[in-house]
KOLLUM-649069 format. One record per residue (C-alpha): residue in three letters; y, z, x. Coordinates in steps of 0.25 Angstrom, whole numbers, plus 2048, in hexadecimal, padded with zeros to 3 digits. Each point is the difference from the previous one (the first is absolute). Layout:
N
alaYZX ...
This chain:
822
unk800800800 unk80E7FD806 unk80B80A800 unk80D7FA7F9 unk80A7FC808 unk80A80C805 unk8107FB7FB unk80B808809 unk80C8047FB unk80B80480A unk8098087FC unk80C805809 unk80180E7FB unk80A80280C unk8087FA7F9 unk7FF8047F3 unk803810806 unk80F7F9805 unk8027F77F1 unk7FE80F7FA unk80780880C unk80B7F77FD unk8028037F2 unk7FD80F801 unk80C800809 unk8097F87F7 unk7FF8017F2 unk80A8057F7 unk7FD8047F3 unk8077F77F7 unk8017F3809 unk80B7F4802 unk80E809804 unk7FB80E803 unk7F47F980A unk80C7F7806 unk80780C802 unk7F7808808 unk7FD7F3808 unk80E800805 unk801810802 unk7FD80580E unk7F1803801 unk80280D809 unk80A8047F6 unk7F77FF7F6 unk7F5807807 unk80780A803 unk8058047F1 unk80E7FC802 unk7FF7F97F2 unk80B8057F4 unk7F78027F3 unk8097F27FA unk7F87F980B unk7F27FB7FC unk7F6807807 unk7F17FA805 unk7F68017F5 unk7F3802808 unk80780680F unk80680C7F6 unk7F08017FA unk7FB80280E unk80A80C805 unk7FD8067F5 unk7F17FD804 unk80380680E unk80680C7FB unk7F48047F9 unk8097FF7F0 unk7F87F37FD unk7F27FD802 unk7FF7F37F9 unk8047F2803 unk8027F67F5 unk8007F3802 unk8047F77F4 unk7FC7F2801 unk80D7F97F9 unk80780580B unk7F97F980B unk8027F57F6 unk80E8027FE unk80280280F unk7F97F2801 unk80A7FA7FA unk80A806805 unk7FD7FC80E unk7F97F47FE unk80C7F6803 unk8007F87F2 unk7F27FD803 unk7FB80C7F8 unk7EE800803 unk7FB7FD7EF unk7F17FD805 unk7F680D804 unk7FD7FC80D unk80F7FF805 unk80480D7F7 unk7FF80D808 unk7FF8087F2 unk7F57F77FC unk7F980280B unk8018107FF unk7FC7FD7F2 unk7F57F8801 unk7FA80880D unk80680D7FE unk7F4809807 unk8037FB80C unk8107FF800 unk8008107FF unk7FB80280C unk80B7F5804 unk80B8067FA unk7FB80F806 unk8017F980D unk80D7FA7FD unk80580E7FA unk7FC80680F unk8087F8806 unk80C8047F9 unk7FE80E7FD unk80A807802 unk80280E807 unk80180D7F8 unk80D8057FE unk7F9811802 unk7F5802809 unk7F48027F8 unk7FA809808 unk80980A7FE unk7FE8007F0 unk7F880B7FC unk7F77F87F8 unk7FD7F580C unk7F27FD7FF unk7F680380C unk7FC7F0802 unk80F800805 unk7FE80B809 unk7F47FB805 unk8077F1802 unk80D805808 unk7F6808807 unk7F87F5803 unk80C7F8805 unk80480B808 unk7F3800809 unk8007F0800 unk80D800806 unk7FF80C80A unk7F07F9806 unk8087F2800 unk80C807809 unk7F4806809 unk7F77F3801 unk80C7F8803 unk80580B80B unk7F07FD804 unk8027F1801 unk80D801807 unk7F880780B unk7F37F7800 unk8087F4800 unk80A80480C unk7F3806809 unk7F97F37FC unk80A7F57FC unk7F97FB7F3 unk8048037F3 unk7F78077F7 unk7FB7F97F3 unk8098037F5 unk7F980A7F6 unk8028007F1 unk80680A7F9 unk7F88097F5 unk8057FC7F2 unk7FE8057F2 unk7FB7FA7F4 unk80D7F97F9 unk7FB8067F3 unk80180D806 unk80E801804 unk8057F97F3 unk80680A7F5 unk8017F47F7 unk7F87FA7F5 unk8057F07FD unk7FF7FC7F2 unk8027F47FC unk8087FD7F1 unk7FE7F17F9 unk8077F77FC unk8078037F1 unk7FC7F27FC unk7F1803802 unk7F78007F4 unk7F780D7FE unk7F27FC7FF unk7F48057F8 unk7F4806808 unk7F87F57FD unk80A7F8804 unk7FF80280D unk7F67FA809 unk7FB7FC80C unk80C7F9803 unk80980C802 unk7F880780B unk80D80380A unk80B7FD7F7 unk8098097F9 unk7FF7FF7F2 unk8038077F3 unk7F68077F5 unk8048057F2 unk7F880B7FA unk7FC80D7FC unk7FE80C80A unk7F38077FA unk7FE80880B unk80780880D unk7F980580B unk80580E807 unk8087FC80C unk7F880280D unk8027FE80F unk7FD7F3807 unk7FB80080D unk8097F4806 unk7FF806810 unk7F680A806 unk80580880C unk7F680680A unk80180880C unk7F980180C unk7F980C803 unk7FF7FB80F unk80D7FA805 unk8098077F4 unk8047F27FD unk8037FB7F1 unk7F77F47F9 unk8037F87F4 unk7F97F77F7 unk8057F87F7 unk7F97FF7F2 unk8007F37F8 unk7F58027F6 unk7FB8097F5 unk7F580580A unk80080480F unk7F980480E unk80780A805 unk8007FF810 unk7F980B808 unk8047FC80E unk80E800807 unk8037F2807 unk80B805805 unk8077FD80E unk7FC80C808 unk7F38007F9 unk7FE7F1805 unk80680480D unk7F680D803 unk7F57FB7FA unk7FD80A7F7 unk7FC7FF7F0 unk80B80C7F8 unk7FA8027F2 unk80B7FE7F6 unk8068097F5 unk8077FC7F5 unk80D8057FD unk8047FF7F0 unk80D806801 unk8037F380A unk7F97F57F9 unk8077F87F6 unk7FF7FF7F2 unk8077FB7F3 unk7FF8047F2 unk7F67F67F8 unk7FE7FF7F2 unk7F67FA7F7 unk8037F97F4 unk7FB7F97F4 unk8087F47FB unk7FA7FA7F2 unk8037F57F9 unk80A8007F2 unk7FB7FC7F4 unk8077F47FF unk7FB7F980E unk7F28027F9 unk7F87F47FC unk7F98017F2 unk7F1807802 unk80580480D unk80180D806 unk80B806808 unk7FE7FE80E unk80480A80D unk8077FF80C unk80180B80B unk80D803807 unk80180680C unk80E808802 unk80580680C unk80D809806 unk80B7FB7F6 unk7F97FA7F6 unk7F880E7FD unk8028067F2 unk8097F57FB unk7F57FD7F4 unk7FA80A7F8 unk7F47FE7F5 unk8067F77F5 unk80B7FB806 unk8007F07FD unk8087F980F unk7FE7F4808 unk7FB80580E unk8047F480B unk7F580380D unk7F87F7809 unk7F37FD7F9 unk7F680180C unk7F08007FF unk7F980E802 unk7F2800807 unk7F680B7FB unk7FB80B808 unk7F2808801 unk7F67FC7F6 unk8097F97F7 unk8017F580C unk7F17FE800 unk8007FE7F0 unk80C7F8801 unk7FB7F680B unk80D7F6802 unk8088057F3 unk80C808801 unk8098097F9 unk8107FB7FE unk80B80A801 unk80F7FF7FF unk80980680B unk80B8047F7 unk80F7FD806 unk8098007F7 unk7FF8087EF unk8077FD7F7 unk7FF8077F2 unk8017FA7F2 unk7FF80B7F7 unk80A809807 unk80280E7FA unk8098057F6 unk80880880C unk8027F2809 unk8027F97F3 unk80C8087FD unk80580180F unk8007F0803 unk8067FC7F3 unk80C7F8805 unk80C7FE7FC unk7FF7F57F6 unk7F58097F8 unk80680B801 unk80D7FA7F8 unk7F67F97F6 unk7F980F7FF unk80F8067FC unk8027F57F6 unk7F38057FA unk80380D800 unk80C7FD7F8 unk7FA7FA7F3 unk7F38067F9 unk7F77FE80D unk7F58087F8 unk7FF7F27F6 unk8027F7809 unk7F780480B unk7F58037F6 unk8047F17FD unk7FD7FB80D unk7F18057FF unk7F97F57FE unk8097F77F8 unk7F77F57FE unk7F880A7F6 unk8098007F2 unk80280C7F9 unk7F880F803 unk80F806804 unk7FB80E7FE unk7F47FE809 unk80A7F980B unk80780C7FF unk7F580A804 unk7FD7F780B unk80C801805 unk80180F7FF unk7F27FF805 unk8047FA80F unk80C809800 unk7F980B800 unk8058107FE unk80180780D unk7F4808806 unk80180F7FF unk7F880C808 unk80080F7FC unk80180B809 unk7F3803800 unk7FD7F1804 unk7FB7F97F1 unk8057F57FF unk8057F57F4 unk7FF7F47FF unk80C7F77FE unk7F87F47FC unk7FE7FA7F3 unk7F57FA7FC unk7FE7F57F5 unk7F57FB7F6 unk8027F27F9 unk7F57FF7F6 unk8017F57F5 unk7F97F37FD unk7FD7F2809 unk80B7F9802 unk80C808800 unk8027FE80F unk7FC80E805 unk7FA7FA80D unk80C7F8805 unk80980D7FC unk7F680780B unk8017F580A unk8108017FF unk80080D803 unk7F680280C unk8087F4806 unk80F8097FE unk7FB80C806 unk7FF7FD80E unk7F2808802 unk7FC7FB7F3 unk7EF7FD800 unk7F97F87F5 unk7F28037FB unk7F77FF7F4 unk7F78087FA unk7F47F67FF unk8017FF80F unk80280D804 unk7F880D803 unk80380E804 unk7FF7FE80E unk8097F47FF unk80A8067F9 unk80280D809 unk7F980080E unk7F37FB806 unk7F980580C unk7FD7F6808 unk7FB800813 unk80B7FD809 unk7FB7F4807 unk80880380E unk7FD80E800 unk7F28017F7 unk80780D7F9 unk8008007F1 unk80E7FE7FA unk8078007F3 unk8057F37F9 unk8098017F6 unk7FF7FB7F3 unk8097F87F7 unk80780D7FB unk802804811 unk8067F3802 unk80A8027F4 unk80680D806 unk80E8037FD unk7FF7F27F7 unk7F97FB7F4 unk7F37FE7FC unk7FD7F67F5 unk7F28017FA unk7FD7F57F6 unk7F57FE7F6 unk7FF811802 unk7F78007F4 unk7F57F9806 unk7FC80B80A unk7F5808802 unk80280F7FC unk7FB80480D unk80B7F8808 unk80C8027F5 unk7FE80F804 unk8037FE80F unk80D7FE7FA unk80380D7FA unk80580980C unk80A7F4804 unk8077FE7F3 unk804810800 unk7FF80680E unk8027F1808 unk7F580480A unk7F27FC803 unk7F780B804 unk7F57F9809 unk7F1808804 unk7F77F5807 unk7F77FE80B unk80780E806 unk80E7FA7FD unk80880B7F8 unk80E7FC7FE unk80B7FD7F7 unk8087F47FE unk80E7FC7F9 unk8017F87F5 unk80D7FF7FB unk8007F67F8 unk8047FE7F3 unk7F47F97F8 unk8027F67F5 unk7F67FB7F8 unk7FB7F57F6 unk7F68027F5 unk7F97F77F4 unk7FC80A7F5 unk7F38037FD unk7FA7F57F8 unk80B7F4808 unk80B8017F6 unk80780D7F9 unk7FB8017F3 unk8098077F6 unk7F48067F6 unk7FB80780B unk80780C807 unk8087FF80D unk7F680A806 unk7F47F57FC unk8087F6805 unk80580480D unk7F2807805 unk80580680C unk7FD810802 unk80A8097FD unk80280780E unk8037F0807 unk80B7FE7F4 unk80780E801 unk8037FC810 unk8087F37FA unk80E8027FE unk8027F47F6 unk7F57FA7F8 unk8057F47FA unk7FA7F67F6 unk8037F17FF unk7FB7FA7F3 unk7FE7F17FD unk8088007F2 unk8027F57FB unk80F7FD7FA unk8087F57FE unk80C803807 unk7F980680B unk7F67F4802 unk80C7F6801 unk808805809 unk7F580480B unk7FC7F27FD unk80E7FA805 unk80080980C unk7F47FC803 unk8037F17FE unk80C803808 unk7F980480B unk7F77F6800 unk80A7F5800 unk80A80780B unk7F580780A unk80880D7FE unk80580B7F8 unk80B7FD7F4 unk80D805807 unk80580E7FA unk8077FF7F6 unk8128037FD unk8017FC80E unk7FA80E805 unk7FC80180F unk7F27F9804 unk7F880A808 unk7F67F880A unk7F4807806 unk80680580C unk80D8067FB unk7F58077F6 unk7F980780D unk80D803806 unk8058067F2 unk7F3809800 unk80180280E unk8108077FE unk7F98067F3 unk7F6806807 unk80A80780C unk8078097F4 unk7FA80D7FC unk8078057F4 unk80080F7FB unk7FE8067F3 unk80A8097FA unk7FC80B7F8 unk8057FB7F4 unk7F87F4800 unk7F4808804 unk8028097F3 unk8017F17F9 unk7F37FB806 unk7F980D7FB unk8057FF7F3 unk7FD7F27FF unk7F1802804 unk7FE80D7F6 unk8067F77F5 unk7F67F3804 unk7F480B800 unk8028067F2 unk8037F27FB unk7F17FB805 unk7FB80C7FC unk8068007F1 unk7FB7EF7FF unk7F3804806 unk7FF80A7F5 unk8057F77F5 unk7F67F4803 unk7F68087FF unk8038097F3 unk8037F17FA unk7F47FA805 unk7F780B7FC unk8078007F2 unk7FC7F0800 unk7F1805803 unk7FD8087F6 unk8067F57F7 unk7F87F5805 unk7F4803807 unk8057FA80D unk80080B80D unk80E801806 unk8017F880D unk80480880D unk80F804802 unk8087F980B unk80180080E unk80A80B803 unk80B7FE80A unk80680D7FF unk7F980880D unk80880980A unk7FF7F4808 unk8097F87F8 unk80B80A803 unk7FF7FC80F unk7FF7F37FA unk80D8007FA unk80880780B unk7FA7F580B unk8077F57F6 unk80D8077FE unk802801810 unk7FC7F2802 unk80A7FA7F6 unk80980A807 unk7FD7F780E unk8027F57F6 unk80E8047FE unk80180380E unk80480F7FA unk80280D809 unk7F78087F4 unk7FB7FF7F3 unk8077FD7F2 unk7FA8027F2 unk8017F27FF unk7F57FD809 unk7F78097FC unk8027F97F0 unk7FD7F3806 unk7F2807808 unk7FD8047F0 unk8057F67FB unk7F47F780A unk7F780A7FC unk8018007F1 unk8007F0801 unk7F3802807 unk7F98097F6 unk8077F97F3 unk7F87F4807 unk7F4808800 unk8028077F2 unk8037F57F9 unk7F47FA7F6 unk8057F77F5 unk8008037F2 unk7F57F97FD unk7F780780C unk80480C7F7 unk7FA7FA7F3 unk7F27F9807 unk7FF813805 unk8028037F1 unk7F87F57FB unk7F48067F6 unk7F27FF805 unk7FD7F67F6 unk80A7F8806 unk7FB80180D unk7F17FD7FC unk8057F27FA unk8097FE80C unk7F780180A unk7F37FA7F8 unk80D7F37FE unk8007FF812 unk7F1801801 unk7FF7F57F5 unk80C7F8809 unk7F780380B unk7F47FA7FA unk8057F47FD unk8077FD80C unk7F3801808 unk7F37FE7F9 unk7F47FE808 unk7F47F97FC unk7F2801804 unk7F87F5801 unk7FE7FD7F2 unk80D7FC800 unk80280B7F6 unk80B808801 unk7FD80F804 unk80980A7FA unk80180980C unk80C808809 unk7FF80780B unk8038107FD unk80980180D unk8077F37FD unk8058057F4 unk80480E802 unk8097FA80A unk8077F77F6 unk80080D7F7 unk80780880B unk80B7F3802 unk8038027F1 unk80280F802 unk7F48047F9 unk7F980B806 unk7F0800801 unk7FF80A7F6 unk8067F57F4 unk7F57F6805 unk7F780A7FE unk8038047F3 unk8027EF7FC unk7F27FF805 unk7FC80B7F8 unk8067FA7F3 unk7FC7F1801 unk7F1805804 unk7FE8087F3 unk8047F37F9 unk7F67F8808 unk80A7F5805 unk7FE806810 unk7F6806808 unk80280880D unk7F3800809 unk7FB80E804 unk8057FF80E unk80D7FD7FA unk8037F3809 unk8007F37F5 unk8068007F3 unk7F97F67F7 unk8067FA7F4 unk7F68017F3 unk8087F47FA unk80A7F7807 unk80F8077FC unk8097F97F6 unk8097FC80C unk7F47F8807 unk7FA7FA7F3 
């Protein structure tokens, strides 16, 4: 077999260290005048700080004193300024192809221009302005260096004194020797990173390929999971037990040998073999961490899963992502070979990692929202302020969706929040509010979910179907750098200090729904696996979407049947809403012109009477400012507030009371059993409820504490909410008073419906006059009969012989085919 031919490229690297020497010295922040400026100042004035602060100073020369007094430890490169310097200097030739472009280059090979640029930067370090080994906190590889360095020069002094002798006594110069050097990664106290172009595209994980390996590129997604920072062994440091000299190795790779004999000069020169002992406190290291990057849901093909990619952060760009954050990471995607047994199973396959540079968040938090609002927003914030910002920023959640102003209007309050309180003895309250949609299809609660988790900037979707308990709080899971068992957190984890939207929430398993629990009242976790016992935040507000029990509300049965959720996950939800499907007229046309309208324009209608639009960003910032206020509540509004909620209990309980003096009075009348009463909103959480809405209406208002108003709106969301749940039309009240004789015809009427919609045969061809026992106590229960009227129906058309009920009660057989199906 022949060997493929071997193709050489040269490349004058030389050179490439002067090109980025040359723009290290010169750049100026800001180009054209301020970099002709400095060009025509005196160099050694310049040097020498003689600058006035009106005179533009050196970008990257100010960026390396401050490296060399020890402030910085970070050098930033950003690539549009080699391009910008480029053309600045490129003589009205400017280089647009890769291979003539020194930013290209960097771009497209950047693994190897760091070391580049390190060696540049050497050159042009400058010296400290304060002796760094008279700080107190100097470090002992300083020590050991000067030391070093000290010893060098004192034995270079000696041997040349020695040579001067020799070569006088003998007239021949001695060979030149070479003088001991340390490792250039030792001596730096720099880390070069590198920063992308602005105009570079984010990739998805799967988008990156083979193709990248040594490029500097950019990935959008999820962090999942963060590694504790650790110490990375970059330069071991030995010493001789024989000479006393000092060795170091330089470590490249995951995995090392570490040496056990000196090679050093008096070593070599005695001929003697010193076993070396290593020194920690003088070896090098840097602060690594591990992190999970994961791919968003909207890079995700159809049937796909979300793919993975590992980034490897170090010095600077430690800590800068947390779980859930969502950022674009820029790195150098480089191959990673296995080690140990996992090299033997994976043969020629490697691993891929990403060698962050450069982070950059998306979803900042509230705090840096409302810090970097410029200017422009803040004006646009003020004008808000000044009309009702309570309507129009409940407006401006999701305008696409017509109608639902109340529900907009708790999700607003919702991502505002109320402010966290602690007691003395430590117990705290939650300032969260949590929401529950329930209603029928249709009625857009998903894309109300999917708004609100894309506003708050640590805002994670999830649904019910697809997610379990471990999912949605923590799994346990073995670290594969350290083989130590570690905690991932859940969907919950990633949400903390944000918003978790949980959609199709009635479709979970009892088991998982109750994982829940401790987060929506006390926001932590409380983990006890595989020896792990620990507790972790999650503050997260949760809102969550429901179908009722049987996949639309129906109004003959109660709200308790319909909603089938257990009491002790309701009481933990601060606002229950219900969104029917009525149909009306009015209502029906004007949703369908907003929905035509949008369809036709590919956006929202604008608001009306000329009001101020509010866009998505001004809506974050709006929360953001919101969410920095922490209004008090007087003692006057405190007294309202208990008033208010020992007013809405007695009313429950006298309604409660009522129904079911009316409903039993019904009974006894008609035969029929009373249904159950309603849900019941009134608990002593609700009066937490109510004071976590007044104070986020109160940061609605942007007030220093509380008014009775905004504790009337908090009632008034509330009592919109359980007038939506209490509500049953008239004629749900007639079908509960109906006689039992109306209910055995109406109910033999829907199984006679139900016989003639779906008649078997056999195969005679005759018709068999059978249904299915389960089939129809399910129609019976959507009519808002109970079992306990089939039965009695049952009862009353078999003494009249026109049905009969098998013994295992499972088939219903019709006697004579019924006067709807003749």
């Amino acid at each position: 077999m022949s060997a493929l031919e071997s193709i050489r490229l040269v490349v004058q690297y030389e050179s490439e260290v002067d090109k980025i020497t040359q723009f290290l010295e010169k750049f100026v922040d800001g180009g054209g005048k301020k970099q002709a400026a400095v060009e025509m100042m005196d160099d050694d004035a310049a040097m020498d700080g003689e600058l006035t602060p009106d005179k533009p100073q050196r970008k990257y020369m100010d960026m390396l004193q401050r490296v060399a007094n020890r402030v910085e430890d970070t050098v930033t490169i950003a690539i549009d300024d080699v391009r910008a310097f480029e053309i600045e200097h490129s003589s009205g030739h400017p280089p647009f192809t890769q291979a003539a472009s020194l930013a290209f280059r960097i771009e497209n090979n950047a693994k190897s221009y760091v070391e580049v640029i390190s060696k540049a930067i050497d050159v042009l370090m400058p010296e400290a302005d304060k002796d760094v080994l008279q700080d107190p906190e100097a470090e002992v590889l300083d020590v050991i260096i000067q030391a070093r360095r000290d010893r060098d020069r004192r034995d270079r002094e000696a041997l040349q004194a020695v040579d001067g002798q020799i070569a006088r006594a003998t007239g021949v110069a001695p060979a030149a020797t070479m003088d001991e050097s340390f490792p250039a990664v030792l001596t730096r106290r720099y880390t070069v990173q590198l920063v992308p172009r602005r105009a570079q595209k984010a990739l998805a994980v799967r988008a990156i390929g083979a193709g990248q390996i040594g490029r500097l590129v950019s990935v959008r997604g999820m962090v999942t999971r963060v590694s504790d920072v650790r110490p990375a062994m970059v330069v071991a440091a030995y010493v001789c037990d024989a000479c006393g000299s000092e060795v170091f190795q330089e470590v490249k790779t995951r995995q090392f040998t570490p040496l056990t004999q000196c090679s050093g000069a008096q070593c070599v020169a005695n001929r003697q073999r010193g076993k070396l002992q290593r020194l920690t406190r003088a070896s090098r290291f840097r602060r690594f961490q591990e992190v999970r990057l994961q791919e968003m849901t909207d890079q995700v093909p159809m049937g796909d899963i979300p793919r993975t990619l590992t980034v490897h952060c170090v010095e600077g760009t430690v800590r800068a992502l947390h779980p859930g954050d969502v950022a674009v990471v820029a790195g150098v995607f480089l191959p990673q070979a296995y080690t140990g047994l996992r090299a033997l199973r994976a043969g020629l396959l490697a691993d891929t990692v990403l060698e962050a540079h450069h982070v950059r968040p998306l979803k900042r938090r509230y705090e840096e929202l409302a810090a970097e609002a410029s200017a422009e927003q803040r004006v646009r914030l003020a004008q808000l302020q000044r009309g009702d910002a309570y309507t129009l920023a409940a407006q401006a959640i999701a305008p696409e969706i017509f109608g639902h102003d109340d529900v907009k209007k708790a999700l607003l309050l919702q991502l505002v929040g109320a402010a966290g309180r602690r007691t003395r003895d430590s117990l705290a309250i939650r300032g969260d509010i949590n929401v529950c949609l329930m209603g029928d299809p249709g009625v857009a609660k998903s894309q109300l979910l999917r708004f609100v988790a894309a506003v708050a900037p640590r805002g994670v979707y999830t649904t019910g179907r697809g997610s379990s308990g471990a999912g949605l709080t923590a799994a346990v899971l073995r670290d594969a750098a350290t083989g130590e068992m570690v905690l991932e957190g859940g969907a919950l984890v990633l949400a903390d200090n944000g918003l978790c939207a949980i959609d199709e929430f009635d479709k979970m398993d009892e088991a998982d729904r109750t994982a829940i629990h401790e987060v929506m009242e006390q926001q932590t976790i409380s983990i006890a696996k595989a020896g792990i016992t620990t507790t972790l935040n999650a503050r997260a507000a949760i809102l969550a979407a429901a179908n009722p029990a049987r996949g639309r509300y129906n109004p003959r049965m109660t709200p308790q049947d319909n909603i089938n959720l257990p009491a002790a996950l309701l009481s933990r939800f601060d606002v229950l809403f219900l969104m029917l499907d009525r149909p009306s007229r009015e209502a029906d046309l004007l949703l369908a012109r907003h929905v035509a309208w949008v369809h036709s324009h590919g956006r929202h209608p604008p608001p009306a009477d000329g009001a101020t639009e509010v866009d998505v960003d001004l809506l974050r910032h709006f929360v953001a400012a919101a969410r920095a206020r922490a209004p008090v509540l007087p003692r006057a509004v405190g007294d309202y507030v208990v008033g208010a909620y020992v007013q809405l209990r007695q009313q429950h309980k006298a309604s409660a009371a009522a129904a079911h003096r009316g409903l039993a009075r019904s009974a006894i009348d008609t035969g029929v059993a009373p249904p159950r009463p309603a849900v019941s909103n009134a608990t002593p959480r609700t009066l937490l409820a109510i004071l976590r809405l007044a104070q986020a209406r109160a940061r609605v208002r942007a007030a220093a504490a509380v008014a009775v108003e905004d504790v009337d709106e908090a009632l008034r969301l509330m009592d919109a909410a359980h007038v939506s749940l209490d509500a049953r039309s008239a004629a749900a009240t007639l079908s509960d008073r109906r006689p039992r004789a109306d209910a055995a015809s109406a109910i033999y009427a829907l199984m006679s419906r139900q016989l003639l919609s779906a008649q078997p045969a056999d195969s005679d061809g005759a018709a068999v006059m059978q249904l299915s026992y389960a089939d129809v106590l399910d129609r019976v229960r959507d009519a808002g009969y109970s079992e306990a009227d089939l039965s009695r129906c049952l009862e009353q058309y078999e003494d009249i012989n026109v049905l009969q009920v098998n013994l295992t009660r499972t088939r219903i057989t019709f006697v004579s085919a019924p006067a709807a199906a003749q």
